[in-house]
GUVO-440210 format. One record per atom (N, C-alpha, C): residue in one letter; x, y, z. Coordinates in steps of 0.1 Angstrom, whole numbers, plus 5000, padded with zeros to 4 digits. Layout:
<pts>
AXYZ
...
</pts>
This chain:
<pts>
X500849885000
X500050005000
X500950135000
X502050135001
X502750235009
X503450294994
X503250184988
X503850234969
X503150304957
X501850284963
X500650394958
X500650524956
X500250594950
X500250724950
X499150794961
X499650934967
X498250944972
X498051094968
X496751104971
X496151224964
X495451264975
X495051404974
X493951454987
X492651504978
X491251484979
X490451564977
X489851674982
X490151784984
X488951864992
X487651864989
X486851844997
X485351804990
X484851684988
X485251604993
X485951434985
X484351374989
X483751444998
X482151355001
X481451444993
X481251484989
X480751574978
X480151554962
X479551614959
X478851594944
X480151514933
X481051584929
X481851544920
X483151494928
X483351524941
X484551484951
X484351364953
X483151334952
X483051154956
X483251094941
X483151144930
X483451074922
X484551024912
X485151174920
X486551164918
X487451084931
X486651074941
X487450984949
X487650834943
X486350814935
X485950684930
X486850664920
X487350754912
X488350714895
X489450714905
X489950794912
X491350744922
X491550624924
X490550584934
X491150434939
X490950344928
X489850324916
X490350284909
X491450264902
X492350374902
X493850404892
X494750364900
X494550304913
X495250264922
X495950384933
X495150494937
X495850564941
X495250594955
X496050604968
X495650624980
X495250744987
X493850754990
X493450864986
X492650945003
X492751065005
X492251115016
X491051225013
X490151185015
X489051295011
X488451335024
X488551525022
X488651595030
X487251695032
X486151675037
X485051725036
X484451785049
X483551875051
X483051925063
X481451865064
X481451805058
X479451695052
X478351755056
X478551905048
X477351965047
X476451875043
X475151865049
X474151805038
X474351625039
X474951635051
X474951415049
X475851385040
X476651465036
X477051335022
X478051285027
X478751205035
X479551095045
X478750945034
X477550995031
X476650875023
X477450825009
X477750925001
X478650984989
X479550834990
X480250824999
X481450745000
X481250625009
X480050585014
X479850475019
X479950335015
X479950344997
X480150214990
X481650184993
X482550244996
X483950194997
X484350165005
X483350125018
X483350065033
X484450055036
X485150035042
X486350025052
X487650005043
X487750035033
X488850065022
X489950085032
X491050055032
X492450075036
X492850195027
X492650235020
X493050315005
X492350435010
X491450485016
X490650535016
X490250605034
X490650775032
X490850825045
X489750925046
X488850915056
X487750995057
X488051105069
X488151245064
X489051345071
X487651455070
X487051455080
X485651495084
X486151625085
X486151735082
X487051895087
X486652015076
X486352135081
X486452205070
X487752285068
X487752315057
X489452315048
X489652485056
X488652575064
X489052685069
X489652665080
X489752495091
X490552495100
X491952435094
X492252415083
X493452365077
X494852435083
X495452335088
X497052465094
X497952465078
X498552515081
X499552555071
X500452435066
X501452345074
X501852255077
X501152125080
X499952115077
X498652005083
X499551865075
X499051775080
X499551635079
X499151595067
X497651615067
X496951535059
X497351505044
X498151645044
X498751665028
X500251645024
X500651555036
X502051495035
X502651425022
X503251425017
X503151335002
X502551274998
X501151394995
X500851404988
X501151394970
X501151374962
X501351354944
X500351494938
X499051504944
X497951584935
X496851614947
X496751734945
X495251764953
X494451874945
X493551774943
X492051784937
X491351904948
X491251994943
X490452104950
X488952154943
X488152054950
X486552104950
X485652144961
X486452174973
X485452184980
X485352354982
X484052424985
X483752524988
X481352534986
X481452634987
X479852634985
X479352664977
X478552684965
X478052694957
X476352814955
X475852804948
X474352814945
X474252994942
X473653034936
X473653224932
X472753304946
X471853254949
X471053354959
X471253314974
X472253244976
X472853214990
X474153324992
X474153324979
X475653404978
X475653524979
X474353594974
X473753724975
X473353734984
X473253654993
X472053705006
X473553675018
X474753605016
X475653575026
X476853605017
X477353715013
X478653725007
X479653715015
X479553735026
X480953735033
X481753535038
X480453485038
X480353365045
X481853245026
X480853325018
X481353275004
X483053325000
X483053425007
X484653455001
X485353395016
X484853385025
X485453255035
X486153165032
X484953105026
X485152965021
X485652945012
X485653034997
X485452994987
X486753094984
X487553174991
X488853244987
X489553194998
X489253255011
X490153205023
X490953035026
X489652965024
X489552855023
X490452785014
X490452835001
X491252804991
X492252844992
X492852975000
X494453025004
X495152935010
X494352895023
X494452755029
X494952605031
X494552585012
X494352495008
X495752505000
X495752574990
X497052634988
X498452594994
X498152675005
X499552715015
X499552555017
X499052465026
X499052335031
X499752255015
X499052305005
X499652174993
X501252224995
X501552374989
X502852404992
X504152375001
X503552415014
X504352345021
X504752145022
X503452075014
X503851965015
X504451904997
X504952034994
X506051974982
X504751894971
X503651924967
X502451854961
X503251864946
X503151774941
X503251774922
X502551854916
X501451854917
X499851944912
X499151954920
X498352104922
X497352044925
X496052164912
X494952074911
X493952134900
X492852194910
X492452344904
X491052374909
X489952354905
X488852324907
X487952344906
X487252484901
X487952504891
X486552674890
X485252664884
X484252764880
X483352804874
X483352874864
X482152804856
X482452904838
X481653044848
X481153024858
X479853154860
X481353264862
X482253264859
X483053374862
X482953454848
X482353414837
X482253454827
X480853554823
X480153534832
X478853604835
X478053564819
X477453654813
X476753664799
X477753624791
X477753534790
X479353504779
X478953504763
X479853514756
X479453494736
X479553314738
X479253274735
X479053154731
X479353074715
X480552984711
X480552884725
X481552964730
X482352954742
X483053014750
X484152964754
X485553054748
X486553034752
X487053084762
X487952994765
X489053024781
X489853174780
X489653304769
X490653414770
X489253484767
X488353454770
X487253534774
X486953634783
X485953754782
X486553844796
X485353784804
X486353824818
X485353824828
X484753844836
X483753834837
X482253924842
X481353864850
X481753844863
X480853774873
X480053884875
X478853764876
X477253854882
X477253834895
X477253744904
X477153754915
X478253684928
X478153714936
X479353664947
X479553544943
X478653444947
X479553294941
X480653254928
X480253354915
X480853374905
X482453444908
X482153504916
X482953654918
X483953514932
X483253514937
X484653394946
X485553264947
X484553234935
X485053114924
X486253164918
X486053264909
X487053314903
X488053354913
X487753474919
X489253454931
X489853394936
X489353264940
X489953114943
X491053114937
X490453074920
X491453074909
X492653134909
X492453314908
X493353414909
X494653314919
X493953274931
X494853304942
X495953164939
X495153074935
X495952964930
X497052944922
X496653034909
X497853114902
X498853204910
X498353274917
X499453364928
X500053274931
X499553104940
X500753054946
X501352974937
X501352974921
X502552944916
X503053004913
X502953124907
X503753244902
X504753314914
X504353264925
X505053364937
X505953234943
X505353084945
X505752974949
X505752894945
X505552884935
X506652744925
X505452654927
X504052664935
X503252534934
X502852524918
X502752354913
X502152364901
X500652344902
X500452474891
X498652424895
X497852444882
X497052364876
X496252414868
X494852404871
X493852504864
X492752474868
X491552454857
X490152404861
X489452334849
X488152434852
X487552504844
X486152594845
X485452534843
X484352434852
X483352364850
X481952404844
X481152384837
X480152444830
X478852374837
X478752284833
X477352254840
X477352114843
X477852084854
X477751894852
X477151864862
X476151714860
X475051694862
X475551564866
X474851464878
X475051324876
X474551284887
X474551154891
X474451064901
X475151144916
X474551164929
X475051214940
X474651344939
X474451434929
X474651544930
X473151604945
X473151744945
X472851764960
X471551714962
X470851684974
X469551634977
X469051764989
X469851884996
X469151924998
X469352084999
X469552175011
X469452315008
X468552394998
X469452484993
X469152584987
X468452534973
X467252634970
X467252634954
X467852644948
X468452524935
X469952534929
X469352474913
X470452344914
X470652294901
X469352244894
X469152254882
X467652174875
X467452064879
X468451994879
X468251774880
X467451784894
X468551854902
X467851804917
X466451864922
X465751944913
X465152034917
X463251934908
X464151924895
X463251784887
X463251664890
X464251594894
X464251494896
X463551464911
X463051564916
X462651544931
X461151564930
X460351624912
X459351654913
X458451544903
X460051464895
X459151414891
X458651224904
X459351214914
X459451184924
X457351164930
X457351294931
X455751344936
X454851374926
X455051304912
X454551364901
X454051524899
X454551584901
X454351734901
X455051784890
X454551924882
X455351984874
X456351994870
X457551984860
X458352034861
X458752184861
X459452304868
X459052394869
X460152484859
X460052474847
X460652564837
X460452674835
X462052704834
X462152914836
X461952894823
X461453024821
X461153094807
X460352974794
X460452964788
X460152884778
X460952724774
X461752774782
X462652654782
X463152594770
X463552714759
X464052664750
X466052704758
X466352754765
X467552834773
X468352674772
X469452694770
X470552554765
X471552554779
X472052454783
X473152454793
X474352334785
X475252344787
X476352254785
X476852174797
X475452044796
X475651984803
X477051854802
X477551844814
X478551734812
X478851614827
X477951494822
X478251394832
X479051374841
X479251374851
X479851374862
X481151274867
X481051164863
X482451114856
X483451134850
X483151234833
X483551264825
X484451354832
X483351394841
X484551624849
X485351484857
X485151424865
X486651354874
X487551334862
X487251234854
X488251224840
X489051314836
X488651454836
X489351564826
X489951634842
X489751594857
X490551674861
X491651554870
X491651464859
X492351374864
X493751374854
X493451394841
X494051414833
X495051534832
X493951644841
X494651794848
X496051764852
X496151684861
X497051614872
X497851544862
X497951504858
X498951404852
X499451444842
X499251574834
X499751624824
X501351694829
X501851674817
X503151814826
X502951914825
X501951964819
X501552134816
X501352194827
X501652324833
X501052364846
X500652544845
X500152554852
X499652704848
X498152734839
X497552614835
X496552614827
X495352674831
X494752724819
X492852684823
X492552654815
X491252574816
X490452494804
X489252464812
X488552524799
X487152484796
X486552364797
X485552314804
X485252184806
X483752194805
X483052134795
X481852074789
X481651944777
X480451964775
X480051854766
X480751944751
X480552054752
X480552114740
X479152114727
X478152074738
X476852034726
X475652084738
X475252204740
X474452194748
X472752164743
X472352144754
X470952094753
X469752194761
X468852164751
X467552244762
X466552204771
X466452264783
X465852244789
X464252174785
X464252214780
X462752134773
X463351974769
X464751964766
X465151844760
X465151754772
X465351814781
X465651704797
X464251714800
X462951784800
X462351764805
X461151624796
X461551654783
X461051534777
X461751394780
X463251414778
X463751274785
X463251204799
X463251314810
X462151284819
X460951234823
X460451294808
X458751244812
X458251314821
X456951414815
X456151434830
X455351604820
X454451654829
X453851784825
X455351864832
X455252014829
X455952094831
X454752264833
X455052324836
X454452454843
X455852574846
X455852704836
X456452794836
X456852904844
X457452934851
X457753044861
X459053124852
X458953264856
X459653394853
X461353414852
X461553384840
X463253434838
X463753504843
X464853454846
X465153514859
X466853614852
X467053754859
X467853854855
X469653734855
X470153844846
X471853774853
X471953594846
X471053594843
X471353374839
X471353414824
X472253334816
X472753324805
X471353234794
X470753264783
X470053194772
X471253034772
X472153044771
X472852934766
X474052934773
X474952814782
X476252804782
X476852694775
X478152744765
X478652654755
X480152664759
X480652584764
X481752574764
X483252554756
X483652614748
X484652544741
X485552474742
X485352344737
X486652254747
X487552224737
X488052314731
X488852254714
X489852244724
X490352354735
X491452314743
X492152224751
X491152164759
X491052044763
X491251954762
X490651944748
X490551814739
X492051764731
X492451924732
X493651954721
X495051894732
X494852004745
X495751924754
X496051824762
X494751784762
X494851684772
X494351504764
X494151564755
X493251454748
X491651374751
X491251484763
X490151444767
X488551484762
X487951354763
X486551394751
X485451294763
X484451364759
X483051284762
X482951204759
X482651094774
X482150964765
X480750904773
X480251004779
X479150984784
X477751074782
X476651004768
X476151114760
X474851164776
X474751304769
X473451304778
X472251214776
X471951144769
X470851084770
X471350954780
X472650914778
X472850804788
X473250844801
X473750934800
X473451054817
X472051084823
X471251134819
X469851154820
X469050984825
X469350924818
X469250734823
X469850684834
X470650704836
X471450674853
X470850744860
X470750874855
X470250934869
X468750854871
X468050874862
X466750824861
X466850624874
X467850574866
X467850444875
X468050444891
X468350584896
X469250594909
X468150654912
X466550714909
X465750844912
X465350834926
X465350734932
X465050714947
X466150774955
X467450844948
X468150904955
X467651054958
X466851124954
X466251244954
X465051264961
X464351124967
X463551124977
X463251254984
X464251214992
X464451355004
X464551485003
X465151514993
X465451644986
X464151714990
X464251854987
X462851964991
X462151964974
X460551984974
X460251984965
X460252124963
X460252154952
X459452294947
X458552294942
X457752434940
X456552454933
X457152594929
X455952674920
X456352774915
X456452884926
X455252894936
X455452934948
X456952954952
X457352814960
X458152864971
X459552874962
X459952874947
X460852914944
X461053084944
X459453084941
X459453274940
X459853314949
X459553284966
X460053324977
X461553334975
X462053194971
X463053134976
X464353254965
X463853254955
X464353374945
X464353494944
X463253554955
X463253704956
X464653794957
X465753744965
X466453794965
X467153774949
X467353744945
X467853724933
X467153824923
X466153854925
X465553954914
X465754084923
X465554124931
X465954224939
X467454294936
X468354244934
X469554254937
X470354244920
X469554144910
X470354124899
X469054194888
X467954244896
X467354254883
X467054444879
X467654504889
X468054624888
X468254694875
X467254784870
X467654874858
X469254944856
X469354914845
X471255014842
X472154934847
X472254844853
X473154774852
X473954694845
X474954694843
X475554584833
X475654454832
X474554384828
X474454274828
X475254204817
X476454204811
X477254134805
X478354144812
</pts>
């Protein structure tokens, strides 16, 4: 065991942390995933029951020391953890650049001092606000709201510590990936978990605008793959775009789905379409889709008793749940690109 590689995840019980924990131990690599388990997900990682390979480090990455153990030779750390969602972020900014800059300084300094090979971030395309589409990585950028706006800083600061300290780091702009685990409860967030929970109680599905609006969705496997590949490339200093490169419309998942649907109010600040261009990706790393949406959309469908729990919506309590979001992003004169 001791000849293995080992890797750290931040976030590692988490939406895409657990499933990047999962391609690790597969590749043979000994692996410590690092999570504070908002939300239960300790569940995330329970299929790998008592793994010797496999270190369950219950902590949030803001009590991280500088020198911490955990990231002792280390090879690669995967950095996904922080918090997510647009109108948590608006209504708690300070709580987001905590976590989602500090936290990541943190994370940083700890890989550094333990001599890491790589380590890859985690960012967001939302750092690109209203983007041209499809959308390349030397695009400007224009976050709309604090979670956008802390994502990105993350990034920034990541790059600082290799330009200032020699860490190698590249990082991947996630667009919209979707899959198995993803969240079951909090805030109003992503479509799947929000559909997948209604078609559960047969209730509507509740589509913004007309729902012709496209996302570049990309299976949740695929993003561990391409930031696995992050890691093991010698390139360092990167960013790259990470999608399907084929986005789909919401009306297209909700037919795959099956079920009636019922229309609620477009919301300010959200993009008609996110397209990602992955010619880069593809180009350096050699990585490509191999998990189409319609056979993504089917897994999840086979797992749907995972969404049980989850909160339902209706058009109602999203309005509530969104007010702040129109309040704040839907302001005349402002520059919404």
């Amino acid at each position: 065991m001791a000849d293995k590689p080992y890797a750290v995840v931040t976030g590692g019980a988490g939406f895409i942390g657990s499933h990047m924990v999962d391609l690790l131990l597969s590749r043979g690599y000994r692996v410590r995933a690092i999570d504070n388990l908002t939300g239960g997900r300790e569940l995330n990682l329970a299929h790998h029951g008592d793994s010797p390979d496999l270190v369950r480090d219950f902590r949030d990455i803001r009590a991280l020391a500088a020198d911490d153990d955990a990231f002792a030779g280390a090879r690669y750390v995967f950095h996904f953890a922080g918090i997510g969602d647009i109108v948590p972020s608006i209504e708690r900014p300070l709580e987001y650049m905590e976590v989602n800059v500090q936290g990541t300084a943190r994370v940083l300094e700890a890989s550094r001092n333990a001599g890491v090979k790589k380590l890859v971030y985690a960012a967001s395309s939302s750092c690109y606000g209203l983007a041209d589409t499809p959308t390349r990585e030397d695009h400007p950028i224009r976050p709309q709201y604090p979670y956008a706006l802390s994502k990105y800083q993350g990034e920034q600061a990541a790059f600082h510590w290799q330009q200032v300290y020699g860490l190698p780091v590249n990082s991947v702009r996630i667009f919209n990936a979707y899959g198995t685990r993803s969240r079951t409860s909090g805030a109003y967030g992503a479509v799947f978990g929000v559909f997948l929970r209604q078609k559960i109680a047969g209730t509507p599905f509740t589509v913004v605008g007309d729902g012709t609006q496209t996302r570049d969705f990309l299976f949740v496997t695929d993003v561990a793959r391409a930031f696995l590949a992050a890691a093991e490339t010698d390139r360092t200093g990167e960013t790259w775009n990470l999608g399907a490169g084929n986005p789909q419309s919401v009306n297209r998942l909700v037919e795959l789905l099956g079920g009636e649907k019922v229309h609620i109010p477009k919301r300010p600040g959200e993009p008609d379409c996110t397209w990602a261009d992955i010619s880069k990706i593809t180009r350096d790393l050699g990585w490509k889709q191999e998990v189409s949406f319609e056979e993504g959309v089917g897994r999840m469908l086979a797992q749907l008793d995972y969404w049980r729990e989850a909160p339902l919506w209706t058009p109602d309590s999203i309005a509530r749940a969104t007010k702040t979001w129109f309040d704040y992003l839907g302001k005349e004169g402002g520059d919404k690109r």
